[in-house]
C-alpha positions in Angstrom: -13.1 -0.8 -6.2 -11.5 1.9 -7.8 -7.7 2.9 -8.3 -6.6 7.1 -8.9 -3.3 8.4 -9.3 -2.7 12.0 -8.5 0.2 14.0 -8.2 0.9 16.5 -5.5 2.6 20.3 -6.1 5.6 20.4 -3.9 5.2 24.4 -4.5 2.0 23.9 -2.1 2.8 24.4 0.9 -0.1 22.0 2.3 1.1 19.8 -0.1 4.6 19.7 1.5 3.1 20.2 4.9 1.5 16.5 4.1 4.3 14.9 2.7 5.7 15.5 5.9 3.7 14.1 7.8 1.5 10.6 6.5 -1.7 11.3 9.0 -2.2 15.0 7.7 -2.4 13.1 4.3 -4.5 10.7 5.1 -6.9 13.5 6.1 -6.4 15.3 3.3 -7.2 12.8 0.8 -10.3 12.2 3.2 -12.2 14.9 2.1 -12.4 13.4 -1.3 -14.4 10.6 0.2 -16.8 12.5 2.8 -18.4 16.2 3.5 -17.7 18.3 5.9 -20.6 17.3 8.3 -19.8 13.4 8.3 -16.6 11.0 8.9 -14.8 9.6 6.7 -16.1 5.6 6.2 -13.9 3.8 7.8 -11.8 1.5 5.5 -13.2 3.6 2.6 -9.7 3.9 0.8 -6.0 2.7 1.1 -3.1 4.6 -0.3 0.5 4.9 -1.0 3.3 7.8 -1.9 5.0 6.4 -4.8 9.2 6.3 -4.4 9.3 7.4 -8.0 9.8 11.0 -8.7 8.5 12.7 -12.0 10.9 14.8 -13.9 8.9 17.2 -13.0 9.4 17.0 -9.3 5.7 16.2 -9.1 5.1 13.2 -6.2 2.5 10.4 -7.1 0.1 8.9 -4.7 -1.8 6.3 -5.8 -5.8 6.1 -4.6 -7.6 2.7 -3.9 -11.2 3.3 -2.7 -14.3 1.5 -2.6 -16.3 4.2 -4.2 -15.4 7.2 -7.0 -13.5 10.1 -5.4 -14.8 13.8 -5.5 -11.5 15.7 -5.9 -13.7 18.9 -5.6 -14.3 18.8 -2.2 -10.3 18.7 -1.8 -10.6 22.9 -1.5 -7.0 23.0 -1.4 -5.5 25.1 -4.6 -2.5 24.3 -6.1 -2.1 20.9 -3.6 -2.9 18.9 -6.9 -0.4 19.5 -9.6 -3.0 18.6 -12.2 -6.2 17.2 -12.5 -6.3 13.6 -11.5 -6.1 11.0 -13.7 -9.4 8.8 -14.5 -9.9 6.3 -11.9 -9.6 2.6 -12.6 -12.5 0.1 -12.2 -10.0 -2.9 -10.3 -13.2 -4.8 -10.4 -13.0 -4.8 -13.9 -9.7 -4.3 -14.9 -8.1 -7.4 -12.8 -11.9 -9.7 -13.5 -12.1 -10.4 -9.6 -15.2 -11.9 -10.1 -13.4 -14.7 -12.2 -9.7 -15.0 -9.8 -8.3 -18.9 -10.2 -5.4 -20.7 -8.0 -2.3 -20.3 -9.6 -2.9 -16.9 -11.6 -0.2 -14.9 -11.5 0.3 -11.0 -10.8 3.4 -8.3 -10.4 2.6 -6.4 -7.1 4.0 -3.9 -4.9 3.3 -3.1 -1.3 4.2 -0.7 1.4 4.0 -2.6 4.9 5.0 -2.8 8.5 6.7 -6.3 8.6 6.2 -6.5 12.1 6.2 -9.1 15.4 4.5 -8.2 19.0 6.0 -9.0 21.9 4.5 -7.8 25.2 1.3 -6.3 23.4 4.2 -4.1 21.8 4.9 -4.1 18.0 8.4 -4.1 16.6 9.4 -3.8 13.4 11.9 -6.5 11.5 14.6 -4.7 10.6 16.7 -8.0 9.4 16.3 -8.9 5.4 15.0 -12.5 5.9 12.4 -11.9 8.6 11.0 -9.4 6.5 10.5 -11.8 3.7 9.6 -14.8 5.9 7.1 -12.5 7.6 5.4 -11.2 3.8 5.6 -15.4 3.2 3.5 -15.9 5.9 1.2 -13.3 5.5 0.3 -14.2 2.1 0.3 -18.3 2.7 -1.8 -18.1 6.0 -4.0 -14.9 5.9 -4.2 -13.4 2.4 -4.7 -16.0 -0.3 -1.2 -15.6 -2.2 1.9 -17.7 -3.0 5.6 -16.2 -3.9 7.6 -17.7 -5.7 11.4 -19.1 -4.7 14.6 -18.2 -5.7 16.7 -21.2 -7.0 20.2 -22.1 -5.3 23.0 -23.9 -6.8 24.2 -24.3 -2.8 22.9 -27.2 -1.3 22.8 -25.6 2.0 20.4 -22.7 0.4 18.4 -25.5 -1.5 16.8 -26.9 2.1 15.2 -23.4 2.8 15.3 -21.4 -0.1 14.6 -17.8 -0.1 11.4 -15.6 -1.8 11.8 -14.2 -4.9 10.8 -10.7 -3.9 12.7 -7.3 -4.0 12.9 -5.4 -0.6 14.0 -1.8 -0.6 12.5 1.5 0.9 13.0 1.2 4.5 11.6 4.0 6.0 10.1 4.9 10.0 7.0 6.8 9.2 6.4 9.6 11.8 3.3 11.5 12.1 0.7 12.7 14.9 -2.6 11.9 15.3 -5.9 14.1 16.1 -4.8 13.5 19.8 -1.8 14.8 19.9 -0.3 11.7 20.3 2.8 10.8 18.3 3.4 8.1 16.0 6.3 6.1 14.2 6.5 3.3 12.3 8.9 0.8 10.6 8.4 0.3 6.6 9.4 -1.3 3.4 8.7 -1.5 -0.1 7.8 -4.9 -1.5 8.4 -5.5 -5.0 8.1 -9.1 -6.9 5.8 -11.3 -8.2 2.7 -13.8 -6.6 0.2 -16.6 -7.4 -2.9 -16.7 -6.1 -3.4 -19.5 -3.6 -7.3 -19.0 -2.3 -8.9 -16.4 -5.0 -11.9 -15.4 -2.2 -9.3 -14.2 0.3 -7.1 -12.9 -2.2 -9.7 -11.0 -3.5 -10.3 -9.6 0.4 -6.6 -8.5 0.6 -6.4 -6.5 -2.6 -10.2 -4.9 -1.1 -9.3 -4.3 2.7 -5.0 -4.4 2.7 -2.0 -6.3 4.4 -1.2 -6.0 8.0 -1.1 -2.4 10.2 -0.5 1.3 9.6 -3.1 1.9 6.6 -3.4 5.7 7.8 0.1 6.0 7.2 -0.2 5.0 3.5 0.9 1.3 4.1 -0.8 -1.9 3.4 -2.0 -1.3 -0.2 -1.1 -4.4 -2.3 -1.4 -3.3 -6.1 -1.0 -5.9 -9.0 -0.8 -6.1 -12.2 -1.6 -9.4 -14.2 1.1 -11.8 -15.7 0.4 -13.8 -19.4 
């Protein structure tokens, strides 16, 4: 499992075309992962457009794919502002191999906090359902604990509130191969966690949280806390 960071040319004008639009770059960055006779692997790489902006006005995307990127079959000039940075073994960078109950990481994620009702998805627009649903997630499904906030109120004290920073909200609109169009409701997560089952913890960080991965959302990076 390997993490790249690259950083588009907003003087491209494919480069813009795909910021504009999160399917075109999910097809884009496609072609670093497949030729031109054969389909990109499905599940072969999660990504996400970074809400920091270099000073340079450059945009950073960050990469997560289950094998080595070939940034030469991109054939788009100018769409990269400069050469990619070296990719990351996560394998061996986080030590997945050796993950324990309690270990503690930083993390970010893009996702579509989301409920369905009448086989219809709707996104949670309200603060607390959107950290009760990442709670959830990550105590039933993904293999993660967050932490709580402490409250001086004895009214917060009997359900106290994650410790996690929300921010971001965004509809992502795009349009697929079909013709068919597309939105969806997003956030940025921001906070800490500790692991609570290190084998499906260890799936999440490989396979993603929860829907709209073509769109750049459900990539849960982390970064490991003495």
């Amino acid at each position: 499992m390997f993490l790249t960071r690259i950083h588009l040319n907003l003087r491209s004008r494919e480069a813009r075309r795909d910021l504009a639009d999160p399917y075109e770059l999910h097809s884009t960055l496609c072609r670093a992962f497949s030729t031109a006779e054969a389909k990109c692997p499905e599940g072969e790489f999660l990504w996400r457009l970074e809400p920091e902006q270099e000073i340079s006005g450059e945009v950073r995307v960050l990469v997560q794919s289950r094998s080595l990127p070939e940034w030469s079959r991109m054939g788009q000039e100018g769409w990269l502002a400069r050469p990619p940075e070296p990719s990351i073994d996560l394998e061996e960078r986080l030590k997945l191999a050796s993950l324990f109950v309690g270990q503690r990481f930083r993390f970010r994620l893009r996702a579509n906090p989301c409920v369905t009702k009448n086989r219809v998805r709707q996104g949670l627009l309200q603060v607390a359902d959107q950290e009760s649903w990442l709670e959830r997630r990550g105590r039933e499904f993904n293999g993660f604990e967050l932490p709580k906030l402490l409250s001086f109120s004895l009214e917060d004290a009997s359900n106290p509130r994650i410790d996690v920073k929300i921010s971001q909200e965004q509809i992502l609109r795009g349009r697929q191969r079909t013709g068919n169009a597309i939105s969806i409701f997003s956030v940025l997560y921001d906070g800490y966690l500790s692991v609570r089952d290190p084998d499906q913890f260890r799936l999440t960080l490989r396979h993603g949280i929860g829907h709209g991965k073509a769109l750049g959302l459900g990539l849960l990076s982390v970064v490991p806390v003495s």
